[in-house]
N, C-alpha and C positions, 0 to 999 in steps of 0.2 A: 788413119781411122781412129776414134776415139767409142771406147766402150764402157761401158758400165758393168760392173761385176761385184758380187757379191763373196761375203765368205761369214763363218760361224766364229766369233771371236772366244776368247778365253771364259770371258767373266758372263756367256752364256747358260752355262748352268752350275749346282752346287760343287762338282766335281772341278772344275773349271776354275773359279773361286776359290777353293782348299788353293791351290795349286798357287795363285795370284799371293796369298794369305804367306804362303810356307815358305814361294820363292823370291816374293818381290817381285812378280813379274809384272809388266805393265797391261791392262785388262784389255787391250782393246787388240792385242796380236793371236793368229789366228790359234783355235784349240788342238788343231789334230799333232800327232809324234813328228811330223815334217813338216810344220810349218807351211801349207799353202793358201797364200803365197810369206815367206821369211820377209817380213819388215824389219828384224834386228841385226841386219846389216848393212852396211853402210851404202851399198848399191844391192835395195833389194832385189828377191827374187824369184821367180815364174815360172810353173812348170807343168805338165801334164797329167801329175798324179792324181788332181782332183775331178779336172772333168774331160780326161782324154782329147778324142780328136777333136773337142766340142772348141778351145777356147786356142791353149796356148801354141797348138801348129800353127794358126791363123795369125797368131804375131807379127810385125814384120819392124824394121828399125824408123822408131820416130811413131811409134804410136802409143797412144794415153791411155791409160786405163784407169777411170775412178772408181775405187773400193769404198761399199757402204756393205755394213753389217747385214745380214740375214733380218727381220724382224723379228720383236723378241722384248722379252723385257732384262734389264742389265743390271744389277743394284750392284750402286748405291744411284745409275744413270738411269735416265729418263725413257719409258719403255718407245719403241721404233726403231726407226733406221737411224742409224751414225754414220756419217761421212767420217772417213779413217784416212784415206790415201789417196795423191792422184801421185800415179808414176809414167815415166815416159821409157822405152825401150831405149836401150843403147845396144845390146848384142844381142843377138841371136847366137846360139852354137845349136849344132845339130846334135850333141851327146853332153850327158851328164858328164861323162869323164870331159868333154873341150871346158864345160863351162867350169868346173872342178880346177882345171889346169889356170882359169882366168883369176877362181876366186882366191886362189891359193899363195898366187904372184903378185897379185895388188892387195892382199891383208893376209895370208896366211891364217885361212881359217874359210869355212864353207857353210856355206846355208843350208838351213836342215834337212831341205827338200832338195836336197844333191846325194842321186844316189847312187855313191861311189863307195868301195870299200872303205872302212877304218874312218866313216862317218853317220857310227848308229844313230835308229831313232831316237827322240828324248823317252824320259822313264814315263811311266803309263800315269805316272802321280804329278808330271810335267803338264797334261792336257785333259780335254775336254771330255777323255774315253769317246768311244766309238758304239758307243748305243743305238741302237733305233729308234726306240722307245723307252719313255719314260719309265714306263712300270721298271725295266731294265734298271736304270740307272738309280734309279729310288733303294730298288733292293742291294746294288751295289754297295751303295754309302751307308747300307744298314749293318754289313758285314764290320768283322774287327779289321782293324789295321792290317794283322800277317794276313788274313784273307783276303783282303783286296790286294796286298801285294800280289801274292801266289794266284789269282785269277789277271791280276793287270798284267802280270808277268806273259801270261797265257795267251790273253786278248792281244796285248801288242804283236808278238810274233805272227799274228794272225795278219794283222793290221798290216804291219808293215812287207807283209809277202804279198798284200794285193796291189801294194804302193810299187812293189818291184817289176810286177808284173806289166805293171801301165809306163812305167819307164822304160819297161824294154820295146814294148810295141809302138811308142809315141814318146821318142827318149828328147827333143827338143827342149832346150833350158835356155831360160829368156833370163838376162842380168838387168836393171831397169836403173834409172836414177830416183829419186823423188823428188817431185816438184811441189810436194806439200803430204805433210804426216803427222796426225795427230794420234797418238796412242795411249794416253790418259783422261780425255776430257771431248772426245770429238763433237764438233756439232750435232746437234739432232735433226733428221729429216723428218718432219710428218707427212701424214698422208693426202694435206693441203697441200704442202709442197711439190709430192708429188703429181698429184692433179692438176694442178696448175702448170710444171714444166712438162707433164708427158700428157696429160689428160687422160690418165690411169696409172694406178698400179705398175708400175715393170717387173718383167718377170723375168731373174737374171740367173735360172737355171741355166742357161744358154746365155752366154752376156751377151749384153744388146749394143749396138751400136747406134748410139748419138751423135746430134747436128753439134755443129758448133755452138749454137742456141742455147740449147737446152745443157752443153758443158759450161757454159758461162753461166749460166742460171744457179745449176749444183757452186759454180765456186764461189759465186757472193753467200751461199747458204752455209761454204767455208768458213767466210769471213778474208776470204782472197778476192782481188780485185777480178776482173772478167778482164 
């Protein structure tokens, strides 16, 4: 299978940005404290926290998944969708701890969306905060500094007990390789583009699964051959 899927990158809003500014990070990996899906490791990786039964059970080995950005505007990039990632599955494990025991042996070190003890979230000043709404996030950034510490402190823990909870019910951890990853500069999708490969919109709350066609079509839009 090859699917389309979506995720909220870093340098989607201003909080997001501080973050990129302070750590060096690169803008285009995803916002939330666990990373999903973790592009900064070397065999990224995929897991259930974000959209449950919906995406990552359905996995299986040898399937593709192309990651474009949420729509949006990105500064200093160009507002729409970014083509970020296409990955292929290489494992499957059925638990955070198997796939924990995999990451640990071929790099000694784990993806943030592995969740296993004595592997916390990042700090709340690492990501995108977990807002709903704007009005939300607006008033955040108007606070001082200790104050947002002491409320990001708050909100994380929050955050990452719903993350635990989705690992325990749907603990499945996908390890992938990547067959192309742009994380500073991605292509931009417009809405030609997509009209022309899908004849609308996709809507990748649920990731979609795509022909062969229309994945060859996204990769010259890479800048990768088809």
């Amino acid at each position: 299978m090859i699917y389309l899927n979506s995720f909220k990158p870093l340098c989607y809003n201003p909080l997001g940005l501080a973050a990129i500014n302070k750590y060096g990070f690169p803008p285009f990996i995803d916002s939330s404290c666990r990373r999903e899906p973790d592009f900064q490791i070397a065999n990224p990786s995929i897991s259930a926290l974000c959209r449950g039964s919906k995406f990552a059970p359905k996995l299986r080995i040898n399937d593709i998944i192309v990651y474009i950005t949420v729509g949006g505007v990105f500064p200093p990039h160009k507002n729409g969708h970014h083509l970020v990632a296409v990955l292929q599955v290489i494992n499957v494990f059925q638990t955070h701890a198997l796939g924990s025991n995999w990451y640990l042996s071929n790099f000694n070190s784990l993806p943030k969306n592995c969740m296993v003890p004595n592997n916390p979230p990042l700090d709340f000043d690492k990501t995108g905060g977990d807002f709903k709404v704007q009005i939300q996030l607006n008033h955040f950034m108007s606070l001082s500094p200790q104050k947002q510490i002491l409320i990001g402190q708050r909100r994380l823990l929050v955050w990452d007990h719903q993350y635990l909870i989705r690992s325990s019910k749907w603990p499945v951890f996908i390890c992938t390789k990547p067959l192309f990853l742009n994380l500073t500069n991605p292509n931009l999708i417009t809405r030609t583009n997509f009209l022309q490969i899908f004849g609308k919109i996709p809507n990748t709350q649920i990731p979609k699964v795509i022909t062969q066609t229309e994945f060859n079509q996204l990769l010259i839009l890479a800048g990768l051959p088809s």
